[in-house]
N, C-alpha and C positions, 0 to 999 in steps of 0.2 A: 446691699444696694447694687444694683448693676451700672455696670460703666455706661455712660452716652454714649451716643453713636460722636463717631469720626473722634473720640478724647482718646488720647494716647492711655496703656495704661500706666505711664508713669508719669507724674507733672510735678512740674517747682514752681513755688512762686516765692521769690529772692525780694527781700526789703534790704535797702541800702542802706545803710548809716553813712552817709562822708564824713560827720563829721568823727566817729568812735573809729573810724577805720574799719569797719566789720559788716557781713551781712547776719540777716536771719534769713532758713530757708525752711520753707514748709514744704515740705515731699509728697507726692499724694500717691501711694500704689492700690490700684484697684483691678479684682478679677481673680483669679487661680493664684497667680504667683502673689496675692497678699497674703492665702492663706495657709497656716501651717509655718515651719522655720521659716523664716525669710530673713536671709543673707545679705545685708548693706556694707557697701564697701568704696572706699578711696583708691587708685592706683597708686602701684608703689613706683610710677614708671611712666613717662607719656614715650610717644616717639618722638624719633630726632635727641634727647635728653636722655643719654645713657648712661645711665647711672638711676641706682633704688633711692629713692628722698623720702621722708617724712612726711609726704603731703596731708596726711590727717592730723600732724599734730598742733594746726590751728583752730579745729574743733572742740565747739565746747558747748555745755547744756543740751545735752543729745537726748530726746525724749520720745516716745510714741503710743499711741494712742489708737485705737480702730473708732470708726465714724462714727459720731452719735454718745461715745462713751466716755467719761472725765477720768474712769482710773488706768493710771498709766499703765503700760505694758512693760514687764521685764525685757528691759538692754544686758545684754551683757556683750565683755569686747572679746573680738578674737581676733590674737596677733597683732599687729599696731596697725592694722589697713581696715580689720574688718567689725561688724556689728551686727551677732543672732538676734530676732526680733520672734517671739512666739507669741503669733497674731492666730485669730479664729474667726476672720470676718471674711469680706473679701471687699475692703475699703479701709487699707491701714494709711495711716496720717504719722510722718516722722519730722518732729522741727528740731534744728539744733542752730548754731551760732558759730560764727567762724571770724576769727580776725584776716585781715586780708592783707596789711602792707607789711609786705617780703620782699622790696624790689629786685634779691636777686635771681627768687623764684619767679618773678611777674612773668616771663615770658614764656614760662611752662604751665603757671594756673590763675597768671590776673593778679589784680590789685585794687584796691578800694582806696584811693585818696581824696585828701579832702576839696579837690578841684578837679578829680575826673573819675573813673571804673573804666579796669577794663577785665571782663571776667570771662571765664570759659568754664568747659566740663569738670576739669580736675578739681573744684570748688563743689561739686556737687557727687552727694555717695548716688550711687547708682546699687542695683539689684545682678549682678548676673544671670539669675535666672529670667532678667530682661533687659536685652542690651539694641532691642529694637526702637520706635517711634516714640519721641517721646517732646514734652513743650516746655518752656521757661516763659515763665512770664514777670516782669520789673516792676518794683513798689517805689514808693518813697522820692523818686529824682526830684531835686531842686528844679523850679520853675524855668531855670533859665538854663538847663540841660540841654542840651541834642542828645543825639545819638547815632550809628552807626555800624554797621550789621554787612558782613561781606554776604554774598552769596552763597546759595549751599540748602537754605533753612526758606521756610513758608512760612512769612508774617500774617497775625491772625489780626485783622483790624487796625485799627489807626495806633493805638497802644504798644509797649516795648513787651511784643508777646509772640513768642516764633516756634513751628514745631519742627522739630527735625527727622531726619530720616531715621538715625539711629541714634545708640547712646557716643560711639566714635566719633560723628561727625560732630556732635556735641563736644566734643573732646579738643575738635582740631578746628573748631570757629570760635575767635573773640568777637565779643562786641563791648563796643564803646562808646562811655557816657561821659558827659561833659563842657566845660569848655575846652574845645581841642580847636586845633588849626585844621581846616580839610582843604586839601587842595588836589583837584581833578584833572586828569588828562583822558586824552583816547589813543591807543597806540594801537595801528591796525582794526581799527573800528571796537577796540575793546578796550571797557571805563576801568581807570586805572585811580586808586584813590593813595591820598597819601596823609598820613591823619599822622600831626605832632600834637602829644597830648603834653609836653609841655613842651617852654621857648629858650635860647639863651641866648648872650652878649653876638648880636649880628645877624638875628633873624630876619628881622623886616629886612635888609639890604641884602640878604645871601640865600634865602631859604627856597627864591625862587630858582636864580643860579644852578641849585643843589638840586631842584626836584627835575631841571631840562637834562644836568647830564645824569643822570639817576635814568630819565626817557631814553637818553640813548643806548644806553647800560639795558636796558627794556627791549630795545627793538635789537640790539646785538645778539641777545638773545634767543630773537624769536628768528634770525635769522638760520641761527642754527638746526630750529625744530622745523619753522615754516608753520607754526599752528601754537593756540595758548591751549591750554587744555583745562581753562576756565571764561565762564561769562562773563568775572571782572574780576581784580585782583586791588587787595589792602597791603600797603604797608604802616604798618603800627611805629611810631619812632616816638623817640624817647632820647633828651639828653642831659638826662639826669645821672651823673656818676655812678651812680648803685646801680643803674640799669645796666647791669653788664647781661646784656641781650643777645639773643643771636637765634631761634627759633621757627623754624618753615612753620606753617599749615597749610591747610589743603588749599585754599583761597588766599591765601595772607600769608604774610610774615609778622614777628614781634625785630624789632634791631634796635640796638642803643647805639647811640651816635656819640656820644660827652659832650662836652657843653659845649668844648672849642671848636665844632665842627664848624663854622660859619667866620672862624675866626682865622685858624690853620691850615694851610693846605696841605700840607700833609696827614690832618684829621681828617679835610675835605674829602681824598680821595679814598685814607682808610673804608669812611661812613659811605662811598660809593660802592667800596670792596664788600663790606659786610650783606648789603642789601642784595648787591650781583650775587652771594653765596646761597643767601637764604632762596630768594626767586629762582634760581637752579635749580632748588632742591623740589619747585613742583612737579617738575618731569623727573626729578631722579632722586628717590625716596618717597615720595609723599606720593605718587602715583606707581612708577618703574621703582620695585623693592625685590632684593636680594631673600630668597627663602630663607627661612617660611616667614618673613617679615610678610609677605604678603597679607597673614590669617593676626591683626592685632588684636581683633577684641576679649580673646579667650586667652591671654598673655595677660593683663593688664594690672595683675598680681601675682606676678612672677619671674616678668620679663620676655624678652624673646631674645634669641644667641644665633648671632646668625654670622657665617664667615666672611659676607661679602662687603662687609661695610669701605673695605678699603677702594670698592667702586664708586659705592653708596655714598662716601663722603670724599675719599681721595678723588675722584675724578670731579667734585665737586666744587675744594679748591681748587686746582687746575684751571677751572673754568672762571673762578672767581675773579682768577688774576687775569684768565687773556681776553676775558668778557671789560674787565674794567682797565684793560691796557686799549685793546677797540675803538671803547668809548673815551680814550685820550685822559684818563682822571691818571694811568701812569704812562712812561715812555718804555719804548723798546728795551731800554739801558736795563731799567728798572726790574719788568718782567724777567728779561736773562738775570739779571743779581735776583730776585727771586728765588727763579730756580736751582741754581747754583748754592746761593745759602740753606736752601731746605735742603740739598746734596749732603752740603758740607756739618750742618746741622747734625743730622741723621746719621750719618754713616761715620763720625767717631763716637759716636757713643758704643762702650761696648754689646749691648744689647740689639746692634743693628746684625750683629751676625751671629747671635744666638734667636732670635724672634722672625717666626715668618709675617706674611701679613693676612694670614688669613687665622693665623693663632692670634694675633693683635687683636683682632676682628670680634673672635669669639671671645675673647679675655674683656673685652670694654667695660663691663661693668666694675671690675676690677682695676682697669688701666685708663678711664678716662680724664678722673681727675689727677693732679700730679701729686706725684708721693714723695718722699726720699727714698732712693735709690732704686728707682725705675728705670734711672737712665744704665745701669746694667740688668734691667730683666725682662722689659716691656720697650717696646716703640710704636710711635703713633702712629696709626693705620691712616690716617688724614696726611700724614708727608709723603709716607711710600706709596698712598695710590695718586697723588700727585705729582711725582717722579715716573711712575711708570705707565701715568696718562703723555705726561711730556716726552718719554721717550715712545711712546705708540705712537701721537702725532705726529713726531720725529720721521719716524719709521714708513707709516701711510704717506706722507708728503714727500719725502725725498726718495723713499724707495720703490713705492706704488701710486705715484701720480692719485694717491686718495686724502683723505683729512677726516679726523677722528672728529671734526663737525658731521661728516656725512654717517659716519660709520658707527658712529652713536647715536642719531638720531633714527636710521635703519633698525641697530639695536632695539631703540626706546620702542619702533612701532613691531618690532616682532615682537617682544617678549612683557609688550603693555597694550599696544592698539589702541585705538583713536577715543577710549574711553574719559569721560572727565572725573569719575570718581572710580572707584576700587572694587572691581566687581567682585561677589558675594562669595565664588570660590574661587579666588585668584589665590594664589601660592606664591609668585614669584621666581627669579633665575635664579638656576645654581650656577657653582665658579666652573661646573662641565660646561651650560652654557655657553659661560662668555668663549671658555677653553675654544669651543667647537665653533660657535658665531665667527672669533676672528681667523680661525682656520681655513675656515671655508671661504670668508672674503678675502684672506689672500696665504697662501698655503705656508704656511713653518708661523704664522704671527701669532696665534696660541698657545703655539708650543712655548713662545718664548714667553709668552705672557703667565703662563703655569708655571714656567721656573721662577719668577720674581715672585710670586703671590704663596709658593708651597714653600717654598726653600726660603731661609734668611741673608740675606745680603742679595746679592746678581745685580743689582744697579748698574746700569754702564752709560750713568748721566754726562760722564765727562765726555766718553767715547760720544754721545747725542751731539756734543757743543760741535765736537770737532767734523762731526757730518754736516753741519750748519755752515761749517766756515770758520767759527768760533774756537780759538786754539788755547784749552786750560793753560794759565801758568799757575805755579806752583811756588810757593816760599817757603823756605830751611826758617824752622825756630825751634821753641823746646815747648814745654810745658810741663803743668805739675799732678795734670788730673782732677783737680776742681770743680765743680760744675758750682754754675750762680743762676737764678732765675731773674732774666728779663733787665737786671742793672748789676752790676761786681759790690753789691753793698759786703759789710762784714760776714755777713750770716752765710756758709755753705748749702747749699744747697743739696749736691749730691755730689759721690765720690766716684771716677773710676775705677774700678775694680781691677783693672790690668795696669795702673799707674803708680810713681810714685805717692804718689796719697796713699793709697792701699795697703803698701808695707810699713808705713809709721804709724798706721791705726787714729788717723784722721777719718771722723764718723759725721755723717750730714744732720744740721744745725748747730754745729761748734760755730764757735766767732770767733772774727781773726781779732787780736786783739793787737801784733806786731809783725812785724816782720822785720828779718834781721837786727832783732832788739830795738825797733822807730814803732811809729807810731803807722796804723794802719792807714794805710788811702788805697783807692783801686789803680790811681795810678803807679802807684808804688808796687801793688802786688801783680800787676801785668809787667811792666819793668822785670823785676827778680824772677816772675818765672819762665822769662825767654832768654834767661843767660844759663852759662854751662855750670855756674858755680854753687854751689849746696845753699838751700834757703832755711832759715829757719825760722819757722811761724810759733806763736804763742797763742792757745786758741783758748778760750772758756768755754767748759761742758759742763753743764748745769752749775754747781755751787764748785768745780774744779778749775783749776789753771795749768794747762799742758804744755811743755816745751817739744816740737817736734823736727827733726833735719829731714829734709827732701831735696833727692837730687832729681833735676830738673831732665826727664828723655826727650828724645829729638821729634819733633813731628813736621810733617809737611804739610801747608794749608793752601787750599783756594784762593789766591789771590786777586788775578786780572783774569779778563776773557780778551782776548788778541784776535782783531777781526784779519781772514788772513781768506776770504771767502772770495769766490768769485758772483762774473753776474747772478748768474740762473739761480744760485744760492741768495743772492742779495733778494731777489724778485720773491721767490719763495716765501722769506722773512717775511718782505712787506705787504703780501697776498696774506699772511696768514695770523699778522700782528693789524690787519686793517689798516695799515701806517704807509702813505705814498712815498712821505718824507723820508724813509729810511734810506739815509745814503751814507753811509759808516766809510770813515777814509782808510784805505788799507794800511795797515799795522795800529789801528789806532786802538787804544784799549778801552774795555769796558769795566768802569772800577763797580765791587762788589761790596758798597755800603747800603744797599736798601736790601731790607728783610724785615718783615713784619709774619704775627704767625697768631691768630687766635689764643692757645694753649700758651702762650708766653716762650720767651725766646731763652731756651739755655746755655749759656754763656761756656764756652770751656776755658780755663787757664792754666 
């Protein structure tokens, strides 16, 4: 059978189930690449999501057939991504079955619930030997559905039927069905959508609140480019617990907000933070990609390894936090204790001066998620290009009358251009690039920028405060080497490797069970490990009960930032934090309790 004119040759057409949680999807490949092997296959990988997942192992009843014929075609699997099909037609048909609610994969391949869908490419095998034009079309939605489709795709008639460019952009567009909440703005003459597909405790009274300063978090951003490099732009929200979200596309984002958003302000402005990160990442990742991230489609079974992420993502939070200090959801105080705990964060672990960030970078598939005992071998490439985004704008603002606003957005049109999608041989910068771009905009600033990014450690965050005005203090205590994730519960987390933990063969997931023969509490075990005198922890490891003494070494922490700055320095601040208000009384400190961090906060003790 020969393909119609204008039909993609590959097509889906997806039946929903809300209520089983699953779809069915009918495939339809026709033309040359049906016939003979033909290779179907899952990605083991989206962008933005670094790290290999499982995605095909919600497939099930995989079957196929050539047009016109009842007996089925030998499947056989290859590797866990992929499926040889020895077809002889040129109109093979593949249906298979897929459960859909994963909420913690939703933001990388959708979800089927039973009061909305939001589904994208990774849900659907594709062909490599065709990753061009291709259509989805929607069955089954309950009568009282909408629906909801960013930009990007060419809807085919009045029906949930859209064909896309390729099988990527398929990849990097959700759409959504349901009852969801949509609510619309225009920012700069460009429709901006904001779809909750579910509600929690303070929506009606807050949600609009949330979507004005989220607008201005929007326009803060566009001031920086001066241009969207979209027709309109989704954000997908979710505050459902499981929805631990956080994902760009090319038009849209996926962000989990939790329930409390509406409730807490300090949820409030995190759910500000996350959205400012993802909407960043249109101009930087999702369009401007660090080599050879540029070429995704021929990756998408094997990944791609690229050194720049620490631009890619590190200058992303950077912008996270001074996009959503701008837009007022934090204060000045707040951003500088940021910075400074991502400082102080980072640079005791001992792995800050064994890991550069461009080994970080290439390592991610390895080092994204958190391991035990990472914090001696790996460091996040998202803190250190975030320190050494803070110390460039540092640098450009007080030393060259510039701002890493201008000089990134310069960046973005040389080494991307005024395109809105991904042109066909684009490649992307190398770290010469960037090396060579800030050289030339102001002569030694890539040199310095090559040392922090090849070599491990070079930070000279503190040295930044104090160009600022901002004068580190410092405070004498001890510690034991411990690491905890995100709360001092029993369970260790990780051990350093240069501390006393190390030499009494204290190993990460022991529990404290005592200390100094009491009963464990975190406030107890913060206590004992900032005095001089030997601690003795009793830990259970596995079916074991272990008596250990550790003496506690001395360490120096980050304490206050001491405003000690003059005018032209004050002026700066508040040109550059968007903040009129900023009038700090001399000597006055800025205490360093606010730190939030994606990846979860490692506690040392």
């Amino acid at each position: 059978m020969t393909q119609q004119a204008n039909t993609p040759a590959v097509c889906y057409d997806v039946t929903i189930d809300p209520m089983a949680l699953e779809i069915a999807v009918e495939m339809t490949i026709t033309g040359a690449i049906a016939n003979g092997d033909v290779i179907i296959e899952i990605p083991t990988w989206v962008p933005g999501d670094y790290s290999f997942e499982a995605y095909g192992r919600d497939i099930f009843c995989l079957s196929a057939n050539n047009e016109g014929e009842s007996k089925p075609l030998v499947v056989e699997r290859k590797g866990f991504n992929q499926y040889l099909i020895k077809s002889y037609s040129q109109h093979l048909i593949v249906r298979y079955n897929a459960s859909c609610y994963e909420p913690e994969l939703g933001d990388a391949m959708g979800l089927v619930d039973s009061e909305y869908t939001i589904l994208l490419g990774t849900r659907y095998l594709h062909t490599p030997a065709h990753l061009g034009q291709c259509k989805v079309t929607y069955h089954n939605l309950p009568k009282d559905w909408g629906f909801h489709h960013p930009s990007g795709a060419q809807q085919i008639g009045q029906q949930p039927s859209w064909i896309y460019p390729s099988y990527e952009l398929l990849l990097d567009t959700p759409v959504v069905f349901g009852n969801f909440t949509l609510i619309k703005r225009a920012i700069h003459n460009t429709p901006f959508y904001f779809v909750f597909v579910d509600q929690g405790i303070g929506f009606e009274q807050t949600v609009h609140k949330f979507v004005d300063q989220l607008c201005i978090a929007v326009d803060k951003t566009y001031d920086i480019f001066h241009q969207f490099p979209f027709d309109d732009y989704t954000f997908f929200l979710s505050l459902n617990p499981q929805a631990d979200w956080g994902l760009e596309h090319l038009t849209s984002n996926m962000s989990g907000l939790g329930p409390n958003v509406f409730i807490d302000p300090d949820q409030f402005a995190n759910g500000i933070r996350v959205c400012a990160h993802e909407l960043f990442h249109a101009w930087n990742v999702r369009r401007l990609r660090p080599a050879p991230l540029g070429q995704l489609s021929s990756t998408l079974d094997c990944g791609c390894f690229t050194e720049g992420l620490w631009m890619a993502e590190g200058f992303t939070r950077y912008y996270e936090f001074l996009i959503s200090t701008r837009a007022k959801a934090y204060s000045p105080t707040q951003f500088f204790s940021a910075v400074a705990n991502y400082y102080q964060h980072l640079s005791q672990q001992p792995a800050y001066k064994r890991v550069s960030a461009t080994d970080s970078s290439l390592a991610t598939y390895m080092n994204h998620a958190k391991y035990p005992g990472r914090v001696n071998n790996s460091i996040d490439y998202y803190d250190k290009g975030m320190l050494i985004a803070f110390g460039l704008d540092t640098d450009l603002r007080m030393t060259f009358n510039d701002t890493l606003d201008n000089a990134f957005s310069d960046f973005y049109q040389t080494f991307f251009g005024p395109n809105q999608t991904v042109p066909a041989n684009y490649i992307g910068y190398s770290t010469q690039d960037v090396i060579d771009f800030f050289n030339q905009r102001h002569a030694g600033l890539g040199s310095g920028i090559e040392q922090q990014i090849t070599q491990p450690a070079h930070l000279d965050t503190p040295a930044k405060f104090r160009q600022l005005g901002l004068i580190p203090e410092w405070q004498a205590g001890f510690y034991l080497g411990l690491f905890f994730m995100s709360n001092t519960d029993a369970t260790i987390y990780g051990v350093c490797d240069t501390s006393a933990a190390s030499k009494v063969g204290i190993a990460p997931g022991d529990i404290i069970l005592s200390i100094n023969h009491y009963a464990f509490s975190p406030q107890a075990l913060k206590w004992a490990a900032n005095q001089v005198t030997p601690v003795v922890l009793t830990v259970r490891r596995g079916h074991r009960e272990l008596m250990m003494t550790l003496n506690p070494q001395p360490i120096q922490r980050l304490a206050k930032l001491r405003w000690q700055g003059s005018e032209d320095q004050r002026q700066h601040i508040a040109k550059w934090l968007d903040n009129d208000a900023f009038f700090p009384a001399q000597e006055s400190a800025f205490d360093l309790d606010f730190y939030e961090n994606f990846h979860g906060i490692e506690i040392l003790i």
